[in-house]
N, C-alpha and C positions, 0 to 999 in steps of 0.2 A: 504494500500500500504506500502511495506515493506519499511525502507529507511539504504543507508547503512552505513555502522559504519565508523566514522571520526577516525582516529588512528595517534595520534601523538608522534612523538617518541622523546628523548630529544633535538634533533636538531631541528628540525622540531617548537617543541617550543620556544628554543630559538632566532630561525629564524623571529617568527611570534611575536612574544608576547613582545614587548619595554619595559625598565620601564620604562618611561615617562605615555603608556600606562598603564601597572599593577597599578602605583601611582593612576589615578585615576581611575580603577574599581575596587582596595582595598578599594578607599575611598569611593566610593558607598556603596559598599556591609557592609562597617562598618555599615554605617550612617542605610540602613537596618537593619542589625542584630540588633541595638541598638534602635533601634524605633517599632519593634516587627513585622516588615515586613516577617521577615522569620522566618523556623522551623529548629533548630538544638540542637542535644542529644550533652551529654557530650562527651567525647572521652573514648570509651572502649579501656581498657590494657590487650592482652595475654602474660605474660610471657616467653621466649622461654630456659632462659635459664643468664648462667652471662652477664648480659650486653646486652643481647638479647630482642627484644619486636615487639609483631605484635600490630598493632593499626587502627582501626575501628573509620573512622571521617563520620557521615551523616547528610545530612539539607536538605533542600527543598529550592529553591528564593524564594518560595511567589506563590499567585495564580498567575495560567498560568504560571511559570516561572519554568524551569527546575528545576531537585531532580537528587541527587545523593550520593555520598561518596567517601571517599578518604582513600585508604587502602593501608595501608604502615608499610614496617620492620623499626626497629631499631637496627643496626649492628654497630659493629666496623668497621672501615676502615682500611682494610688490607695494604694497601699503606701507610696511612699514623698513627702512632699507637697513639694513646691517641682521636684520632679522630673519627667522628661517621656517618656513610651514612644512608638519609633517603629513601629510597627506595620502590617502587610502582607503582602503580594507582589511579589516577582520574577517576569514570565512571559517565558520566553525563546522563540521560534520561528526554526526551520528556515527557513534561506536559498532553498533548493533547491525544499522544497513550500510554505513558507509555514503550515504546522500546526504549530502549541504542541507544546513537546517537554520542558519541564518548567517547572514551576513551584517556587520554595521561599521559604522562610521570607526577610522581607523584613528583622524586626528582629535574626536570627542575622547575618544577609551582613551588613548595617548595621554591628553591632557589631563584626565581626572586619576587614571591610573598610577601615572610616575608622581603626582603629588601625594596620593594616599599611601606609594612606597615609602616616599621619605618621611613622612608622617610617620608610617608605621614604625621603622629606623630610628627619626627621632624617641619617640614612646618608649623603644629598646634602651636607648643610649646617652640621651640627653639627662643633665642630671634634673631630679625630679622637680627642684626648683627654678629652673631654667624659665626663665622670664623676659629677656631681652632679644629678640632677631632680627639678625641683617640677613637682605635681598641684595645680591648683585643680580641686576638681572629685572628688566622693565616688562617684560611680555607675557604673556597667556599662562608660561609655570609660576611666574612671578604671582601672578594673580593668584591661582590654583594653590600654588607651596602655600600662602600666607591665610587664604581659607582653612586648607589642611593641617598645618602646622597648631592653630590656633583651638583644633580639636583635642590636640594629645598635650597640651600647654598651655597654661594661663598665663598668656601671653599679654606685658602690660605694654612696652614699646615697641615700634615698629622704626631699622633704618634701614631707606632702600638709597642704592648708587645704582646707575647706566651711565655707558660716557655722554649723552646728553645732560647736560643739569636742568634744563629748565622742563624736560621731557620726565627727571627724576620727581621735580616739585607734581607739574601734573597730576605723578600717577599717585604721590603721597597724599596730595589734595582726594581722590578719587579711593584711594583706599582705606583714608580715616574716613569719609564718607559712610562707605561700606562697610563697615566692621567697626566704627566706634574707639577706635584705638588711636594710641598718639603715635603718628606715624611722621618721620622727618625723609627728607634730601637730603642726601648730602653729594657732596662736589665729587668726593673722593672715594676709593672704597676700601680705603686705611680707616678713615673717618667712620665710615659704614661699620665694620666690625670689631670696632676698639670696644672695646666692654661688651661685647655679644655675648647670651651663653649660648645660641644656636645660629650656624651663620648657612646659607643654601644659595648657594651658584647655579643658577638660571642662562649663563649667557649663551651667544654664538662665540665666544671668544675662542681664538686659536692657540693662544700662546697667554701664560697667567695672569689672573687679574687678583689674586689672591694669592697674598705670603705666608708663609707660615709664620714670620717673627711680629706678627703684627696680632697677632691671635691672643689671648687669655689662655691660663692652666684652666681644662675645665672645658673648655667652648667644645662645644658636636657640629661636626660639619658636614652636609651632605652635599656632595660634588655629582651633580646633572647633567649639567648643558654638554660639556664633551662624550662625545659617544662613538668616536672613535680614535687609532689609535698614532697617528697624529697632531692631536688636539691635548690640550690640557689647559683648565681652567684655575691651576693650581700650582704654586711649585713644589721644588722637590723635599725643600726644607717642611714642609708640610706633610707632605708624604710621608718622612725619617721621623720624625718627631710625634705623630700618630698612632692609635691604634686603629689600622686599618683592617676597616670592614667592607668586604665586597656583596654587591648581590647575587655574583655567579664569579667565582674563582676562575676558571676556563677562560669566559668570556672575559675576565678584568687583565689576565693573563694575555690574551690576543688583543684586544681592544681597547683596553683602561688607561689610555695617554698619560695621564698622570703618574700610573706605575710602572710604564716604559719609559719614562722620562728619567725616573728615582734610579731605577734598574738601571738604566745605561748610564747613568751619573757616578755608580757606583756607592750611591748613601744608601742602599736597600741591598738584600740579599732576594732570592726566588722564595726565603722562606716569611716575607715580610705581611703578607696575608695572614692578617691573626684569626681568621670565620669567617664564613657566609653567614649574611643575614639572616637565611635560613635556619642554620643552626642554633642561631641565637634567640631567634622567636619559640624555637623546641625547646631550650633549654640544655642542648648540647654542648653550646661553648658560649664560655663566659663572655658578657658582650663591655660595657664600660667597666673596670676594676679597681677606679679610685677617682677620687671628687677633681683632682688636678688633672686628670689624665685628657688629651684631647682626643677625640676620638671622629674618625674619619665612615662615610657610608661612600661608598662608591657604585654609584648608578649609572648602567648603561640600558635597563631597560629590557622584557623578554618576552618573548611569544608569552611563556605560559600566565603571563599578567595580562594581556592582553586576552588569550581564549580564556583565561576564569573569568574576566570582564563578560566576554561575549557572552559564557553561557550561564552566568547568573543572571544577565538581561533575559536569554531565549528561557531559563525554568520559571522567572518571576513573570513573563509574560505568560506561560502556560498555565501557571497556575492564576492568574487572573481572569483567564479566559474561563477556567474550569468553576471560578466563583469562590476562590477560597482568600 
């Protein structure tokens, strides 16, 4: 029996899909991916062009549990320049027949997803009284992190930097707005994370906009915007000086700029991965282990957060359909 295709489109996701919810089937789907519950390949890169990139994410849950990929461009953003749209599909299929059972908006899941990871990271790692956070980073995660972030934190000030300042003021004007929080500009993004206890990198940036000597004992940093391995939003004295945590060892290993960067620097060893986030959500390995300690989350982001996405939208949609 045929069944029909669930298609959700970026409203429609956002409509459906909380981060309160996303927070925890991210942290499901880690604690899987890191305990070897599911299958998932590295992420293939097509080139398209300067600045251009197709990209090929696929995993499996687990037996019985749905398979699919997530296939998405990486463009500039014509609106807004220095900036970058992730753009796509999520297609999920049926364990049982093997037929697509829905398909949805790849840059909604994207954007609510990676925010409700670092969230969840944060909640792991941040100390419990963690009250302070800088935003490098004006865009959409910007936006997202600071919604999320504000779930697992009581959160009293807000500092954001992008290399625009008055583009900075803006979004600070627009996000005390929204959220009621004292939220500043600032020029710089020394400025931005001096006294932070949780600091989160948003940017397109190629090369660091964040030192490690500029940091507090204590501060949790979640490193985003780079996602591959070229790229690093971060130096290396940050990396060395961290307890770093990856989201997928493997991929942070092929992909994690920042920790090829330390690596080849020679301030890190291959054994400088202290856990997957995964682990840490199970209770496997120890994740922050003293009040000065700074601790690093390193996100690049995975299929199987994206298909838990998909298919808690496609079982929440069939059970509403069914009246429950």
């Amino acid at each position: 029996m045929s069944v029909a295709l669930k298609v959700f489109d970026a409203r429609a996701v956002r409509e459906a899909l909380s981060v309160a919810d996303a927070i925890a089937v991210v942290r499901k789907a880690m604690i899987a991916l890191s305990s070897g519950q599911v299958e998932q390949a590295l992420r293939s890169f097509i080139p398209l062009g300067d600045e251009q990139t197709f990209a090929l994410m696929p995993a499996a849950l687990g037996a019985g549990e749905p398979f699919g990929a997530k296939l998405i461009s990486v463009f500039a953003d014509a609106d807004h320049p220095g900036r970058k749209r992730h753009q796509g599909l999520v297609v999920l299929f049926d364990a049982e027949t093997g037929a697509p059972v829905c398909v949805a908006d790849a840059e909604e899941i994207t954007r609510i997803r990676t925010a409700a990871a670092s969230a969840a990271a944060t909640d792991a790692l941040a100390r419990p009284e963690a009250a302070r956070l800088a935003m490098l980073g004006l865009g959409a995660q910007a936006r997202a992190h600071i919604e999320a972030i504000a779930q697992v934190r009581n959160i009293q000030t807000i500092r954001v930097w992008g290399r625009d300042y008055a583009a900075a003021q803006a979004f600070a004007r627009e996000m005390d707005a929204a959220h009621g929080l004292t939220v500043q500009a600032c020029s710089t993004a020394a400025d931005a994370v001096k006294e932070a206890d949780i600091v989160c990198t948003v940017t397109g940036a190629s090369d660091p906009v964040l030192q490690g000597d500029w940091l507090a004992p204590g501060t949790h940093v979640n490193l985003v915007g780079s996602s591959g391995p070229a790229k690093a939003e971060a130096d290396t004295t940050l990396v060395a000086r961290s307890r770093f945590i990856a989201d997928h060892a493997g991929h942070v290993r092929a992909h994690g700029g920042e920790y090829l960067r330390a690596l080849e620097a020679g301030v890190i060893d291959d054994t400088h991965i202290a856990a997957e986030i995964g682990a840490v959500f199970a209770g496997d390995a120890p994740g922050r282990t003293g009040p000065d300690e700074i601790t690093v989350y390193k996100s690049l982001g995975h299929a199987v957060q994206d298909l838990a996405a998909a298919a808690w939208l496609y079982a929440n949609a069939k059970e509403n359909e069914n009246g429950h």
